[in-house]
MARMI-300885 format. One record per atom (N, C-alpha, C): residue in three letters; x, y, z. Coordinates in steps of 0.2 Angstrom, whole numbers, padded with zeros to 4 digits, always signed. Atoms other than C-alpha are relative to their C-alpha. Example, Ala and Ser with C-alpha at 12.3 -4.5 7.8 and 13.67 -1.06 7.14 Angstrom:
ala+0004-0006+0000
ala+0062-0022+0039
ala+0004+0006+0000
ser-0004-0006-0001
ser+0068-0005+0036
ser-0004+0005+0003
***
This chain:
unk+0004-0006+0000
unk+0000+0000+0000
unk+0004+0006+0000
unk-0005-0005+0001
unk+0015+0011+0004
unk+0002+0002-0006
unk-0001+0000+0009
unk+0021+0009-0014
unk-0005+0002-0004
unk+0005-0003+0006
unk+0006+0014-0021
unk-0002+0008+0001
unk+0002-0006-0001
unk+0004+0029-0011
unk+0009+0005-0002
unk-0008-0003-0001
unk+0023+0033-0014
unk-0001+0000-0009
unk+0001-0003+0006
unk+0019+0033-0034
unk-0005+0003-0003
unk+0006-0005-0001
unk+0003+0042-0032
unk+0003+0008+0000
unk-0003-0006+0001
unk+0012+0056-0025
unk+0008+0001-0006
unk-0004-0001+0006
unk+0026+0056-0038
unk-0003+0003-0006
unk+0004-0002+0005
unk+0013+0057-0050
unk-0003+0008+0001
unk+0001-0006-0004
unk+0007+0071-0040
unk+0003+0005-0001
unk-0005-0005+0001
unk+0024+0079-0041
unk+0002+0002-0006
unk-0004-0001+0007
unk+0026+0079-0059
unk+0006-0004-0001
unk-0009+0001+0004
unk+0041+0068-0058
unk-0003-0009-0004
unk+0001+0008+0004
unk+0030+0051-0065
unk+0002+0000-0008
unk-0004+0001+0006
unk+0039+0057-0082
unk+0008+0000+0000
unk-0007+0001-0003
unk+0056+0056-0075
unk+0000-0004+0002
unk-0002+0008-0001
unk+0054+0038-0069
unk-0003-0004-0002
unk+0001+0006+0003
unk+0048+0028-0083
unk+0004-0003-0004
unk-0008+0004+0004
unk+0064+0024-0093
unk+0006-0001+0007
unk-0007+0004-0006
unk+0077+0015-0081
unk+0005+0003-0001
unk-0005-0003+0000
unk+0089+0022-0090
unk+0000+0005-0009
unk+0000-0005+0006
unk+0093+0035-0105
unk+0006-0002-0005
unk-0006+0000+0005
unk+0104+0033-0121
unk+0003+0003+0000
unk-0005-0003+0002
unk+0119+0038-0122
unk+0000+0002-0009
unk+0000+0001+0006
unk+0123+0048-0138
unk+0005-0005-0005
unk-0002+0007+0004
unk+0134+0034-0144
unk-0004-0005-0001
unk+0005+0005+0000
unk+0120+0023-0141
unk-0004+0003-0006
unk+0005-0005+0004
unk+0110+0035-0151
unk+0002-0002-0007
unk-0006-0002+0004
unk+0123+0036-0165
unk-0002-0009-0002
unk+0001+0005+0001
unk+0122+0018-0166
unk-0005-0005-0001
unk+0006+0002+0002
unk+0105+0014-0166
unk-0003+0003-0010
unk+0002-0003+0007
unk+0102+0027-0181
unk+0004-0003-0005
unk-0005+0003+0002
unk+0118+0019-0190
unk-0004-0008-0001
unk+0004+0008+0001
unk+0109+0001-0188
unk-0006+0002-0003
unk+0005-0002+0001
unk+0092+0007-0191
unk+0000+0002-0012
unk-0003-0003+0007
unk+0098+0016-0209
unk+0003-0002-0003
unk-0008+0004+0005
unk+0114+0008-0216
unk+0001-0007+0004
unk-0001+0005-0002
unk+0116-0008-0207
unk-0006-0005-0002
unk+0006+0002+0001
unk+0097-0013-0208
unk-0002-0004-0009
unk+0000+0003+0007
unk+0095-0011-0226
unk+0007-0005-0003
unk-0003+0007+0002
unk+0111-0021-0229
unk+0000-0004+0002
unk+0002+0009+0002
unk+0105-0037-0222
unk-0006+0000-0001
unk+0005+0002+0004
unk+0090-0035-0229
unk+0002+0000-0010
unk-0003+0001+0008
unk+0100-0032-0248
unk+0004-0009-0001
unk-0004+0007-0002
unk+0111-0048-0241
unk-0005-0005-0001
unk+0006+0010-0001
unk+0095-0061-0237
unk-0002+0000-0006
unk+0005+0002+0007
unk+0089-0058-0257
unk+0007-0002-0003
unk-0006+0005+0005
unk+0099-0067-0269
unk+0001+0007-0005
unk-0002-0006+0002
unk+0095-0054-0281
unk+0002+0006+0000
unk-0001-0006-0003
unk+0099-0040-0273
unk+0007-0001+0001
unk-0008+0001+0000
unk+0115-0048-0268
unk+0005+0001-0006
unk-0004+0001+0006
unk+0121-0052-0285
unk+0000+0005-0004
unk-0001-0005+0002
unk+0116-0035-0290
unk+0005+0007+0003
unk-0005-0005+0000
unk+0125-0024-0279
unk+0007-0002+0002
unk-0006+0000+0000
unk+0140-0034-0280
unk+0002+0002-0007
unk+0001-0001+0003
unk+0138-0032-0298
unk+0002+0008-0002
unk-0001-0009-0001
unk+0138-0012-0296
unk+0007-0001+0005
unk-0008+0000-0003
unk+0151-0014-0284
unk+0006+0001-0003
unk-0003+0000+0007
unk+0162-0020-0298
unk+0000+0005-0002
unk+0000-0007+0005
unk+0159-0006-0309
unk+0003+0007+0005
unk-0003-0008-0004
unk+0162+0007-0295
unk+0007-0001+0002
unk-0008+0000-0004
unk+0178-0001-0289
unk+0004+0002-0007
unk-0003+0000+0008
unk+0184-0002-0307
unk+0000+0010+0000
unk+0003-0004+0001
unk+0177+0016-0310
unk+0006+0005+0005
unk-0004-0005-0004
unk+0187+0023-0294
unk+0007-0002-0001
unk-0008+0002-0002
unk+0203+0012-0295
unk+0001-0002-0007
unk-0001+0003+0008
unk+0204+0005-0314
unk+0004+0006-0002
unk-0004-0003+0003
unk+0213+0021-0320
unk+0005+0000+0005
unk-0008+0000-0005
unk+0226+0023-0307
unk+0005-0005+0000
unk-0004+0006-0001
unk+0230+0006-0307
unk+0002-0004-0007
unk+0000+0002+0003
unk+0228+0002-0324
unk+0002+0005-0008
unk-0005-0004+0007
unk+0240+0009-0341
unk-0007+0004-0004
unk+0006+0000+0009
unk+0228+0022-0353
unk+0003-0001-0005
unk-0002+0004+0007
unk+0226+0015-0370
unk+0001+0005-0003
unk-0005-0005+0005
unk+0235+0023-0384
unk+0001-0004-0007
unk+0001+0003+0009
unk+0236+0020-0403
unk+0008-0002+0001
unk-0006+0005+0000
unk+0251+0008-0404
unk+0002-0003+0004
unk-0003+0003-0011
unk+0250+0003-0386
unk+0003-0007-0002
unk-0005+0004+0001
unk+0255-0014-0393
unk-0005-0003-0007
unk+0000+0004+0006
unk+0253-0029-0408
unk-0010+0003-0003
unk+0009-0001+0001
unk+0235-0023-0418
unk-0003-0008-0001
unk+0003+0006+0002
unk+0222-0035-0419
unk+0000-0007+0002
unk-0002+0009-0002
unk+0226-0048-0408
unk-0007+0001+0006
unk+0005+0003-0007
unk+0214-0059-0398
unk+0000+0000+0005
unk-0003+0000-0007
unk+0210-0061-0381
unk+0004-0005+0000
unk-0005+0007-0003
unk+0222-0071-0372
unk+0007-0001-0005
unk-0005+0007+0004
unk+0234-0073-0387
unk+0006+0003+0002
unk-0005-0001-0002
unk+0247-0063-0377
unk+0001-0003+0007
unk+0002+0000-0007
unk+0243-0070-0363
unk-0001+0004+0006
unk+0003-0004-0006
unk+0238-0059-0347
unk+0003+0008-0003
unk+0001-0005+0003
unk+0243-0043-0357
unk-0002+0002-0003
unk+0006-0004+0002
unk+0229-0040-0366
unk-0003-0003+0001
unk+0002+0005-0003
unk+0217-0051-0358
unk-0007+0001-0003
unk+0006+0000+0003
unk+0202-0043-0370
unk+0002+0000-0007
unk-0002-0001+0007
unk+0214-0042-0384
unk+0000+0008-0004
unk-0002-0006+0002
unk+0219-0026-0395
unk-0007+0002-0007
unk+0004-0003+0007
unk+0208-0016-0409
unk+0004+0001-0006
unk-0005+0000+0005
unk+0216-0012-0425
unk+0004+0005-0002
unk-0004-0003+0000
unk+0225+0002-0421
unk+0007+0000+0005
unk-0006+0005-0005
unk+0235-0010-0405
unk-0002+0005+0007
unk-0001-0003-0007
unk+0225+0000-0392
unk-0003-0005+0005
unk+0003+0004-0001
unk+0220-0011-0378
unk-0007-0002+0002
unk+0007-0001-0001
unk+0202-0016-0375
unk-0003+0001+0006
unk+0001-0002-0007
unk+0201-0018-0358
unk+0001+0006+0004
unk-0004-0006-0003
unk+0212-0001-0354
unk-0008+0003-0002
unk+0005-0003+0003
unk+0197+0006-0365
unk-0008+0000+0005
unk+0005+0001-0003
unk+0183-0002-0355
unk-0001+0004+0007
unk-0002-0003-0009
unk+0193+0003-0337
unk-0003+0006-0001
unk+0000-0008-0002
unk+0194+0021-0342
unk-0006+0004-0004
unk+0007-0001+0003
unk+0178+0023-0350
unk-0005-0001+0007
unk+0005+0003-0005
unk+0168+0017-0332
unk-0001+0007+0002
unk+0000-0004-0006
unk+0171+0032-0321
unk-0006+0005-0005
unk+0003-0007+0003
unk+0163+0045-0335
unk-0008-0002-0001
unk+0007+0004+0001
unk+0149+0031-0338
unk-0004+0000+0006
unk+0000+0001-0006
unk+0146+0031-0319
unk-0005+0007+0003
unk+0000-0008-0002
unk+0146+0050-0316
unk-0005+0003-0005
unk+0008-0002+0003
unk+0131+0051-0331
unk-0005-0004+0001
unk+0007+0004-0004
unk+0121+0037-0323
unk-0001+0005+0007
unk+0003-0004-0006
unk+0121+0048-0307
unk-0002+0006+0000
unk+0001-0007-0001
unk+0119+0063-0312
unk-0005+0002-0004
unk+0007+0003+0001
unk+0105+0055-0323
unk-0006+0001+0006
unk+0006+0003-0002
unk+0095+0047-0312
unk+0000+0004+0006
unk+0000-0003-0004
unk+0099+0058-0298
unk-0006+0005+0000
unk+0003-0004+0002
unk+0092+0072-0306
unk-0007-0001-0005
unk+0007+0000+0002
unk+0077+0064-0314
unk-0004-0003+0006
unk+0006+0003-0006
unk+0070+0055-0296
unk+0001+0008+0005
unk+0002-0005-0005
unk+0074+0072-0285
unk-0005+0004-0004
unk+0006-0004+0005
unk+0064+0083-0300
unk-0007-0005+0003
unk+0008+0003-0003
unk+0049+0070-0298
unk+0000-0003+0004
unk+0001+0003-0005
unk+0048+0065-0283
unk-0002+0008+0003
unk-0001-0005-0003
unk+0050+0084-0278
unk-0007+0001-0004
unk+0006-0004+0006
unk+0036+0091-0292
unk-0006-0005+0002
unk+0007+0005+0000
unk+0025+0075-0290
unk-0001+0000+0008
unk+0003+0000-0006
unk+0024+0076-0271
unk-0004+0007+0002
unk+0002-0007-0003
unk+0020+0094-0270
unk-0006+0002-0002
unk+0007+0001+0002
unk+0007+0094-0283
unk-0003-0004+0004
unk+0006+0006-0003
unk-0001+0077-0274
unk-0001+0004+0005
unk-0001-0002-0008
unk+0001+0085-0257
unk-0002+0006+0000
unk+0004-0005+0002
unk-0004+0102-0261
unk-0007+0000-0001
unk+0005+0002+0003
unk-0017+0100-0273
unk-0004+0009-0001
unk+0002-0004+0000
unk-0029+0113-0278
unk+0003+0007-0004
unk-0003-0003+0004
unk-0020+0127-0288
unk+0006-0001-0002
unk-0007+0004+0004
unk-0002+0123-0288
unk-0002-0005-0002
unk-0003+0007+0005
unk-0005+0105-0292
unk-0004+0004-0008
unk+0001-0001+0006
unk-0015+0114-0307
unk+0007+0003-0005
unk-0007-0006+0002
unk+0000+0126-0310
unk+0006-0007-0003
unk-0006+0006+0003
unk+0012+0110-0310
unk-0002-0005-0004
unk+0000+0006+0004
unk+0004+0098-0319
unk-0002+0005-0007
unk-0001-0004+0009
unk+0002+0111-0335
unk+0006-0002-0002
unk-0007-0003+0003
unk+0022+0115-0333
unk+0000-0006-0001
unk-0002+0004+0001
unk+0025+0095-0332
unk-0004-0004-0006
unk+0003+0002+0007
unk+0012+0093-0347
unk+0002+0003-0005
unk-0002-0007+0006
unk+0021+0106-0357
unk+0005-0006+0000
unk-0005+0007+0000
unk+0037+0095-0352
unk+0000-0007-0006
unk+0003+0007+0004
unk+0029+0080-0359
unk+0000-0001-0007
unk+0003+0000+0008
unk+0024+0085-0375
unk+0009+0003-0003
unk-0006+0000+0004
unk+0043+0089-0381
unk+0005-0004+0000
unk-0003+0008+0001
unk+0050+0076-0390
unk+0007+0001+0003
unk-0006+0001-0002
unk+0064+0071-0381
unk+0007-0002-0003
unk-0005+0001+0003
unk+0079+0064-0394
unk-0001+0007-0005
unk-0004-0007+0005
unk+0078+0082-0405
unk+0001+0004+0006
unk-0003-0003-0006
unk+0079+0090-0388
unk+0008+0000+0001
unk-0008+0003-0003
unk+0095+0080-0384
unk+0005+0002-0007
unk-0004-0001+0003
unk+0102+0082-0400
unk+0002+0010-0002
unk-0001-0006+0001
unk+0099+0101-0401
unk+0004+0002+0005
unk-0004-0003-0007
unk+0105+0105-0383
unk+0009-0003-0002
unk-0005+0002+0004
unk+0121+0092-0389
unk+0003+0005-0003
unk-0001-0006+0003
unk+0125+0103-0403
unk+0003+0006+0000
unk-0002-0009-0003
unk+0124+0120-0396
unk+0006+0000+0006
unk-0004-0002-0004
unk+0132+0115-0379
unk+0007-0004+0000
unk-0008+0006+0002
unk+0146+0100-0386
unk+0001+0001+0008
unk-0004+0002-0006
unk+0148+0094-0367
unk+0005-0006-0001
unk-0007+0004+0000
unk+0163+0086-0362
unk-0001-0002+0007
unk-0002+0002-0007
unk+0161+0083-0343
unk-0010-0005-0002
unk+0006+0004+0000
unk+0149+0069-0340
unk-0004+0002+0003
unk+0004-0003-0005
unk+0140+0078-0327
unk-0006+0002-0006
unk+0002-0006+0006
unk+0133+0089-0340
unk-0004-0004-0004
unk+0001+0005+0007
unk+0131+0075-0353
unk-0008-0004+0003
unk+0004+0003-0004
unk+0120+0065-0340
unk-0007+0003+0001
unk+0007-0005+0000
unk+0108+0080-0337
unk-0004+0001-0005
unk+0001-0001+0006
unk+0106+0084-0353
unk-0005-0007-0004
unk+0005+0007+0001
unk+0100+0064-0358
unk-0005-0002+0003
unk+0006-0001-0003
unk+0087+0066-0344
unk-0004+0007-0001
unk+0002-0006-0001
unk+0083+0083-0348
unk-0009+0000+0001
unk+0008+0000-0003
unk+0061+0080-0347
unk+0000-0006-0001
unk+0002+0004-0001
unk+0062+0063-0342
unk-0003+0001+0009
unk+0002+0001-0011
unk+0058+0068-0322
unk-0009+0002-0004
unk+0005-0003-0001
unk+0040+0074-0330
unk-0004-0006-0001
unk+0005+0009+0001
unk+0032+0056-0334
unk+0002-0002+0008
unk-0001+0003-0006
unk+0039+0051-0315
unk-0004+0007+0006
unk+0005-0007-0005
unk+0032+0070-0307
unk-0008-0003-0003
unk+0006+0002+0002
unk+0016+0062-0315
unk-0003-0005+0005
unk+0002+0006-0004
unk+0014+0047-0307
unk+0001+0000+0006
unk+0000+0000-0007
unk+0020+0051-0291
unk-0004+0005+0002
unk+0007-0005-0002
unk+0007+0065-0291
unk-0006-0005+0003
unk+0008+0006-0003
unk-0006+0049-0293
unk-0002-0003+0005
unk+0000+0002-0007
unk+0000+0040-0280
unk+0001+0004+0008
unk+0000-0004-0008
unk+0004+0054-0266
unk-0008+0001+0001
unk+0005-0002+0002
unk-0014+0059-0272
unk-0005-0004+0005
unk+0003+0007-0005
unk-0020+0041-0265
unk+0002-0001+0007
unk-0003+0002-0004
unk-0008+0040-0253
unk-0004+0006+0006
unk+0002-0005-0005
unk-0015+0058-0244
unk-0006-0002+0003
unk+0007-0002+0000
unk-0031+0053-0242
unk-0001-0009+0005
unk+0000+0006-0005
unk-0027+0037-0230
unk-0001+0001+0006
unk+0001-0002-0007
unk-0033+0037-0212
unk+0007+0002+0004
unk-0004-0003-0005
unk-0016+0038-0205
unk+0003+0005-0002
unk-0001-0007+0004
unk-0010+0053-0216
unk-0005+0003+0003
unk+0006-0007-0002
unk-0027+0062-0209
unk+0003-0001+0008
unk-0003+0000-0008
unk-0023+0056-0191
unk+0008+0004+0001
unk-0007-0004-0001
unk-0005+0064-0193
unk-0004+0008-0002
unk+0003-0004-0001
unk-0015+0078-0198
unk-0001+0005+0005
unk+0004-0001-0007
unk-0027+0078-0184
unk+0004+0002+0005
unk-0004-0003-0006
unk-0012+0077-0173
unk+0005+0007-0001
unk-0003-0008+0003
unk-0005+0096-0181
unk+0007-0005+0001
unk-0005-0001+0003
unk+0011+0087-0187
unk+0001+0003-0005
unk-0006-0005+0006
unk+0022+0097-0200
unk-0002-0002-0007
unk+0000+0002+0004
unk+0018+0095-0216
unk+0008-0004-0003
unk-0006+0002+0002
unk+0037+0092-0220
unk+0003-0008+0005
unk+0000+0008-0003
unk+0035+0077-0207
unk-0003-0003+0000
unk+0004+0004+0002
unk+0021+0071-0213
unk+0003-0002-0007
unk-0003+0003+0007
unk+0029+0068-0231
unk+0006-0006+0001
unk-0007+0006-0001
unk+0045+0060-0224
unk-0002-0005+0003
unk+0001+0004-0002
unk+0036+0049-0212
unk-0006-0005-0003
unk+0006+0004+0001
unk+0020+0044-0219
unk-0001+0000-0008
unk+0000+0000+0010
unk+0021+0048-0240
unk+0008-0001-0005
unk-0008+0003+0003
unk+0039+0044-0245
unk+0004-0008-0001
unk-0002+0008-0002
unk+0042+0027-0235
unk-0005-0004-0007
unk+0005+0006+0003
unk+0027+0021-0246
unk+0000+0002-0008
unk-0001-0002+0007
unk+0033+0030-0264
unk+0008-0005+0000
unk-0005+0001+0001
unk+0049+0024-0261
unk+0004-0007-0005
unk-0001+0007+0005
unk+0049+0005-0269
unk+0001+0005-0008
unk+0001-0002+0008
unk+0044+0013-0286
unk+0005+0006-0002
unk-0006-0006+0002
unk+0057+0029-0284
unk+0005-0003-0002
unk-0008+0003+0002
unk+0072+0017-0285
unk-0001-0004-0004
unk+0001+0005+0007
unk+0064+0007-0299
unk+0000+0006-0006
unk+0000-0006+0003
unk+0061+0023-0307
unk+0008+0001-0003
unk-0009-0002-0002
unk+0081+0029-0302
unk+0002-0006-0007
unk-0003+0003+0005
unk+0085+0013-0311
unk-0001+0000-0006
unk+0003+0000+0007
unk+0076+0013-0326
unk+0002+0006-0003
unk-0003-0006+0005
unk+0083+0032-0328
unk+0007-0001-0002
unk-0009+0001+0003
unk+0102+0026-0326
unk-0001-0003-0006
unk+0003+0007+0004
unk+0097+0011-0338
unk+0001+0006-0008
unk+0001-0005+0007
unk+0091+0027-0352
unk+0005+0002+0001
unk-0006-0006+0002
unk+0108+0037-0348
unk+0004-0005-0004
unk-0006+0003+0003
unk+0116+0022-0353
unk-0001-0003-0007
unk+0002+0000+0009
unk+0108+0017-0368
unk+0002+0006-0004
unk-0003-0008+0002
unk+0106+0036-0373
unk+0006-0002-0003
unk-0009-0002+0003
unk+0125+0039-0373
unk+0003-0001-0004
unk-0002+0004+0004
unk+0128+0024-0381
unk-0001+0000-0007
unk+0002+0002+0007
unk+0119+0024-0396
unk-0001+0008-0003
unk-0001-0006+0002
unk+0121+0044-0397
unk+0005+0000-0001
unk-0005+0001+0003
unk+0139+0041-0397
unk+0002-0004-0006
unk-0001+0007+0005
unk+0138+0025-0409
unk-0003+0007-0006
unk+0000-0002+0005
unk+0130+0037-0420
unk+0002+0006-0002
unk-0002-0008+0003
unk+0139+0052-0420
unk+0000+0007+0004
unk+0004-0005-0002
unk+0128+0064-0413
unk+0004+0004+0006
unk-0001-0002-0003
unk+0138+0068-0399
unk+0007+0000+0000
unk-0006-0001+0002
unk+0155+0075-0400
unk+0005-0004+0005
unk-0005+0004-0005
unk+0171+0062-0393
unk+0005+0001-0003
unk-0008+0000+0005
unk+0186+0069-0401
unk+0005-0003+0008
unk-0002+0002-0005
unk+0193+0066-0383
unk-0002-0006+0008
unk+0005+0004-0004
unk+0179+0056-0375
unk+0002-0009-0001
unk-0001+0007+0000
unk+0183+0035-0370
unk-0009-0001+0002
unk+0008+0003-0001
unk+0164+0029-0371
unk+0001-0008-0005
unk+0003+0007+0003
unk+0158+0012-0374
unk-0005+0000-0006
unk+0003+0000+0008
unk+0148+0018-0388
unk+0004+0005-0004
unk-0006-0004+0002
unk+0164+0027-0395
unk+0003-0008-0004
unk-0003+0006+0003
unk+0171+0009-0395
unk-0004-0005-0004
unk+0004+0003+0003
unk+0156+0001-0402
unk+0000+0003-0008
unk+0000-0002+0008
unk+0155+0015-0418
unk+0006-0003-0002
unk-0008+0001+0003
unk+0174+0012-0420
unk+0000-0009-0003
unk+0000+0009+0004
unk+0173-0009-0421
unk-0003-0001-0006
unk+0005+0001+0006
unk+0159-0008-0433
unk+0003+0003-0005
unk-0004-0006+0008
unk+0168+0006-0445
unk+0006-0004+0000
unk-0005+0007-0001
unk+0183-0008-0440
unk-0001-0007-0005
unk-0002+0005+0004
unk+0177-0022-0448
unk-0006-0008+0006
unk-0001+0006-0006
unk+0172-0031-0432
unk-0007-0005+0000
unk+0007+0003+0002
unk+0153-0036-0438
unk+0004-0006-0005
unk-0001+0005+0005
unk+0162-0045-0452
unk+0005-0004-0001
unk-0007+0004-0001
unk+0179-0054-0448
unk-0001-0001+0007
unk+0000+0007-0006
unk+0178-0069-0434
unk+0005+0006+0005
unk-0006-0001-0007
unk+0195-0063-0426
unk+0001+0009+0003
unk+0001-0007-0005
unk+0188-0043-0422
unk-0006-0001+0003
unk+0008-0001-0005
unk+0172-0049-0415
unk+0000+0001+0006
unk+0001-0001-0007
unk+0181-0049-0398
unk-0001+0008+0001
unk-0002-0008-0001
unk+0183-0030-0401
unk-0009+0005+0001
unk+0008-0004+0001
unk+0162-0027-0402
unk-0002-0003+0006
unk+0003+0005-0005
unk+0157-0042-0389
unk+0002+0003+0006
unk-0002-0001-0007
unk+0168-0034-0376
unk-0004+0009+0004
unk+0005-0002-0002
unk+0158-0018-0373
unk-0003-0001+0001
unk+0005+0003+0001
unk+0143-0025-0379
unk-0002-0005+0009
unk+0000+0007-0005
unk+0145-0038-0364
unk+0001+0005+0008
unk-0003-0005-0006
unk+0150-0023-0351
unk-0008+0004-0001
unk+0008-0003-0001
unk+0133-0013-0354
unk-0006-0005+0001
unk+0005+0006-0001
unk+0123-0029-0354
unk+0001-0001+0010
unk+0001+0004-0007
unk+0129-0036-0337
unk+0002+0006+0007
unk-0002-0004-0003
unk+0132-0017-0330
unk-0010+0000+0003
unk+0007-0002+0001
unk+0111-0013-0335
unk-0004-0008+0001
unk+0003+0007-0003
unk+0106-0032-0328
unk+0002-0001+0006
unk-0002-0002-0010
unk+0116-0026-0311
unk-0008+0004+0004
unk+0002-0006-0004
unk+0105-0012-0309
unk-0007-0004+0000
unk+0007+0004+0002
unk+0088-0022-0313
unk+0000-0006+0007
unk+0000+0004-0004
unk+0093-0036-0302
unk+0002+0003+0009
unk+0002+0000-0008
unk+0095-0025-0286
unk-0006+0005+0000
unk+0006-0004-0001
unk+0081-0013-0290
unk-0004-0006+0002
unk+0004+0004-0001
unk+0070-0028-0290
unk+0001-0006+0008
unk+0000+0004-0007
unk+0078-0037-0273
unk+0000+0006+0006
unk+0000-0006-0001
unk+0078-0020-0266
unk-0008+0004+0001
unk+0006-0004+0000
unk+0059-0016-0265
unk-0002+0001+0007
unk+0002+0001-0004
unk+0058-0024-0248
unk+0004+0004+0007
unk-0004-0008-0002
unk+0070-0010-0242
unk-0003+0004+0006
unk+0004-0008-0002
unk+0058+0002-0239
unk-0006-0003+0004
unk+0006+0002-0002
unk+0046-0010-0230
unk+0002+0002+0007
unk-0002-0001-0007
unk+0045-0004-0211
unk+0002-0007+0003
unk+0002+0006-0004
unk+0040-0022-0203
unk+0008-0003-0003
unk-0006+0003-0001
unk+0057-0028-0213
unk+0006+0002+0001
unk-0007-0004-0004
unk+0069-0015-0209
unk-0001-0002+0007
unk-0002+0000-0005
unk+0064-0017-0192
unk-0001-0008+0003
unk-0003+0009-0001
unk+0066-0038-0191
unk+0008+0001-0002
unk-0008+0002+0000
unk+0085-0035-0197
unk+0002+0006+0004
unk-0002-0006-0005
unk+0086-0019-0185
unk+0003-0003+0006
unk+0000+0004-0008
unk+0093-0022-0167
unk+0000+0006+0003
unk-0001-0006-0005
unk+0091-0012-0152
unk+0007+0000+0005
unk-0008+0001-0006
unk+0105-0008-0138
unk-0002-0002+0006
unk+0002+0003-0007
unk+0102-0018-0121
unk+0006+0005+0004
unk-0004-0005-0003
unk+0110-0011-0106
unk+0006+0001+0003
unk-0004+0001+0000
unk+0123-0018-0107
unk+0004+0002-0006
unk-0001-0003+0009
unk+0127-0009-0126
unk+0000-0006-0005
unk+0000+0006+0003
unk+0126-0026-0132
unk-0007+0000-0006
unk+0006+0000+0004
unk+0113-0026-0147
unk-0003-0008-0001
unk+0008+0007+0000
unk+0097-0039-0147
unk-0003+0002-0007
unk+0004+0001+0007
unk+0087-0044-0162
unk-0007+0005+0003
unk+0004-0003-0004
unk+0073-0033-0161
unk-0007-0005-0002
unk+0005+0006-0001
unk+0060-0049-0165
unk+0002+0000+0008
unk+0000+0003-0005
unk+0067-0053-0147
unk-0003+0007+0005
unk+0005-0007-0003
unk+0060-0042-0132
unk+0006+0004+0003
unk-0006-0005-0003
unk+0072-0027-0127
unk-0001-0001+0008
unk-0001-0001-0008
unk+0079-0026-0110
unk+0000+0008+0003
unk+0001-0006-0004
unk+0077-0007-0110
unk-0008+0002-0001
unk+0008-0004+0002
unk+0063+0006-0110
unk-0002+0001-0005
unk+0002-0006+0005
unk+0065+0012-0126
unk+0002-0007-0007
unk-0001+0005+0003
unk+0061+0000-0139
unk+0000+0003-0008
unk+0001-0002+0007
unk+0061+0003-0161
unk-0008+0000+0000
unk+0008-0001+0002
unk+0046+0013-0165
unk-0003-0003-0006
***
């Protein structure tokens, strides 16, 4: 009875918010929750799927290449050695074989990644922030601006996209990938501001979106909390699908021409050059068309195989089964199992 009259008055005192957690997070504890939570969490959920796995080791690959393949690896140069030899017929120095001026293939492929790399992100980057940003404002908005925006995003639409790109090309002859990249999505965010307008549309009008309402949260925390988590599967299928277009683009704008490479190492540089070479019609240059060919195939079958193992990311219930909390010992627990502290994953 003592006990009861002894948390009665505490309650009384205003201190029964002071004594419901045992104990309080350190901010290293803090630090390490959020770190599990966000970058830890989702990699073992990218780890438990097969295709997820064999996708971002896939990209992996390309990014290691992309950061270390020039430093470590000779640039190619017109007489680098023997023209016109196969793979392997020098053994491990030309291990893709030479083209018909003795530059080597692989040097070609290495120092071609980084600029390939630097136009998938500055692609897809700038087509999922653009529509994600336009298509939520409209959905969430609504009423005038979404009018306002879905004019400017149907003006967008309606300009064919390949004379666009070869006009801007033209006028601007980019040299920096960054540049090249933007340029090749210039109005592809407006088909994804579209769709993401339809579903934030749907997504506003769900009883917990009004309840976050109802309780006067922030509209800038109501998008992050309650309209983002659940756009997000189809934004990074989107993201993929726009790298996917820079890299075709590129490819077949530089195959045909269209974009200037006097000093530019592109895979569709290497792809016109084989062809004008010979390499569709003589056996022993076909390694010299196959070995790009086979490098944008199993880069753009990377990005597919983790976009797709990758959806389950963004599920709350399975980030927070591969999440762990901190015990009070700073030891981390599964958070399926039952915390030892006060403060368990919301």
């Amino acid at each position: 009875m003592s006990e009861r009259t002894e948390s009665l008055g505490a309650l009384n005192d205003g201190d029964a918010f002071e004594t419901v957690a045992d104990n309080t997070l350190s901010r290293r504890e803090r630090y390490r929750r959020l770190v599990d939570r966000w970058v830890l969490a989702p990699g073992r959920i990218v780890w438990s799927d097969v295709r997820a796995r064999i996708g971002a080791l896939i990209l992996l690959l390309y990014v290691l290449v992309g950061l270390l393949g020039p430093r470590l690896y000779p640039e190619p140069a017109v007489n680098q050695g023997p023209r016109s030899v196969t793979p392997l017929a020098e053994g491990l120095t030309y291990p893709l074989g030479t083209d018909n001026l003795g530059r080597d293939i692989l040097g070609q492929i290495i120092w071609a990644t980084p600029s390939m790399l630097q136009m998938i992100m500055a692609g897809g980057l700038f087509v999922t922030v653009m529509g994600v940003a336009v298509g939520t404002t409209a959905g969430y908005a609504g009423g005038r601006t979404d009018r306002v925006i879905s004019l400017i995003t149907d003006i967008v639409m309606t300009i064919p996209g390949l004379p666009l790109i070869v006009i801007l090309a033209a006028i601007l002859e980019p040299q920096n990938p960054i540049v090249m990249g933007l340029i090749l999505t210039i109005n592809v965010w407006a088909g994804l501001a579209r769709e993401i307008r339809s579903q934030v549309l749907s997504i506003s009008r769900h009883s917990y979106v009004e309840a976050s309402k109802a309780m006067g949260l922030s509209t800038p925390s109501i998008m992050v909390k309650d309209v983002l988590p659940n756009i997000m599967p189809y934004v990074l299928i989107t993201f993929v699908n726009a790298a996917r277009q820079v890299i075709f683009a590129s490819v077949g704008l530089y195959f045909l021409g269209v974009l200037p490479y006097d000093s530019v190492v592109n895979w569709g540089v290497m792809i016109d050059q084989a062809v004008s070479g010979g390499a569709m019609h003589v056996t022993s240059m076909a390694h010299w068309l196959i070995a790009p060919l086979a490098t944008i195939t199993l880069l753009s079958f990377g990005l597919i195989l983790f976009s797709q193992g990758t959806d389950r990311m963004f599920n709350p219930r399975v980030r927070a089964r591969h999440s762990s909390t901190t015990s009070s010992d700073g030891e981390p627990t599964d958070d399926g199992a039952t915390p030892t502290t006060g403060g368990g994953v919301r």
